[in-house]
C-alpha positions as CSV (number, residue, x, y, z in Angstrom):
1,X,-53.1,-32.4,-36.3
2,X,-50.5,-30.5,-37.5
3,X,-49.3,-26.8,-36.3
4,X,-46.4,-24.9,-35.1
5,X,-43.5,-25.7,-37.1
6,X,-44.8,-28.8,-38.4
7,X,-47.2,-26.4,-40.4
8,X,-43.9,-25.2,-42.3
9,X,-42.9,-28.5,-43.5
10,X,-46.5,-29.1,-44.5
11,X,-47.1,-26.3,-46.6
12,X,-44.0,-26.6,-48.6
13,X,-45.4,-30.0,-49.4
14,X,-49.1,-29.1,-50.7
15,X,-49.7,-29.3,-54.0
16,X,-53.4,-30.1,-54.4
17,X,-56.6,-28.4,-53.4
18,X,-57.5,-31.1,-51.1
19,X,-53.8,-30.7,-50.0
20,X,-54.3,-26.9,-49.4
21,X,-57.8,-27.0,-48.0
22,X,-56.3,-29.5,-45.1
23,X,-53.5,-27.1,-44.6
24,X,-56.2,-24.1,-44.0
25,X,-57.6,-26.3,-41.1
26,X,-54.1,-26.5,-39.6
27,X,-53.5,-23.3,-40.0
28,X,-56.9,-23.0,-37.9
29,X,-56.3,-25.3,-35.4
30,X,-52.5,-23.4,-35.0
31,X,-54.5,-20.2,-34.6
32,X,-57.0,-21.8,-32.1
33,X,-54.5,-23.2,-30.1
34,X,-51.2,-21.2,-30.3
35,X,-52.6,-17.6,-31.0
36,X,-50.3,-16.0,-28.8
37,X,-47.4,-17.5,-31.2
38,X,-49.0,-15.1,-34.0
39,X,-48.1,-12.4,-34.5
40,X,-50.5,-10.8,-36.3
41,X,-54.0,-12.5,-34.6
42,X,-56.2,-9.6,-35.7
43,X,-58.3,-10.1,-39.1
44,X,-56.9,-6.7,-40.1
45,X,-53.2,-7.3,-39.6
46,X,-53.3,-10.9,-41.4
47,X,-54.2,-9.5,-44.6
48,X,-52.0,-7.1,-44.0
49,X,-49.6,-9.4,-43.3
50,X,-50.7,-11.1,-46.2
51,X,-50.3,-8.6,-48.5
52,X,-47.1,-7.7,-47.7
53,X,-45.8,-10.9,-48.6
54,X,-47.6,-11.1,-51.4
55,X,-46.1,-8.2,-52.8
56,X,-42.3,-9.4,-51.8
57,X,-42.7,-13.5,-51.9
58,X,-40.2,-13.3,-54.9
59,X,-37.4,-12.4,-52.8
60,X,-38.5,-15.2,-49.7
61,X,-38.0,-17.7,-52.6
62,X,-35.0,-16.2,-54.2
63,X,-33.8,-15.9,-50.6
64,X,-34.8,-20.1,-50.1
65,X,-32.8,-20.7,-53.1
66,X,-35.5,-21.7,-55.5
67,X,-36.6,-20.4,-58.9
68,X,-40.3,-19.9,-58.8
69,X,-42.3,-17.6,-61.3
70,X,-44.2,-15.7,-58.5
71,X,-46.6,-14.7,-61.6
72,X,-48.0,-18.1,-61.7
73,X,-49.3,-19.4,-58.0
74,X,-49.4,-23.0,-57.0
75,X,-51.6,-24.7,-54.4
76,X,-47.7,-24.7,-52.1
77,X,-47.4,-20.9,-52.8
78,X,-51.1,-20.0,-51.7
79,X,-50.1,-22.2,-48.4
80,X,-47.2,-20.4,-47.7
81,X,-48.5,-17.2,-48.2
82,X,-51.4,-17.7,-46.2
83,X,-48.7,-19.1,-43.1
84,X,-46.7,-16.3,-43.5
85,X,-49.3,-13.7,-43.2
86,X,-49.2,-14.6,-39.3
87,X,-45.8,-13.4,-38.8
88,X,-45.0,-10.7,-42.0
89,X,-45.6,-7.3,-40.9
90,X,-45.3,-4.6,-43.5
């Protein structure tokens, strides 16, 4: 099982819906077993979270160095949004 900062590596690596969909159950697990490494555990504040990033993802990748058109999402970009959303805070 994957979590922690394994789950980074994995999620910059997903690029199929069988990919992503394992990923969500990692990101479960993470959440089951390392909650108090979350910072945002309630439902509310993850979408939040997840909004937030959402609306500011183009500069994490600009900031990573890559060239992504935020406009058009990937299975890897719905992964790492969806992992950020534990830590971003608005």
């Amino acid at each position: 099982m994957v979590s922690g900062d394994d789950l980074f590596e994995f999620a910059k690596a997903v690029n199929s819906r069988a990919d992503f969909a394992r990923f969500v159950e990692y990101l479960n697990a993470d959440y089951r077993g390392r909650r108090d490494e979350w910072e945002n555990k309630s439902l509310e504040s993850f979408l939040s979270g997840l909004g937030g990033f959402a609306q500011d993802m183009g500069g994490f990748y600009r900031n990573m160095g890559e060239s992504i058109d935020v406009e058009l999402i990937t299975w890897r970009m719905a992964a790492q949004m969806l992992l950020a959303a534990k830590i971003y805070r608005n």
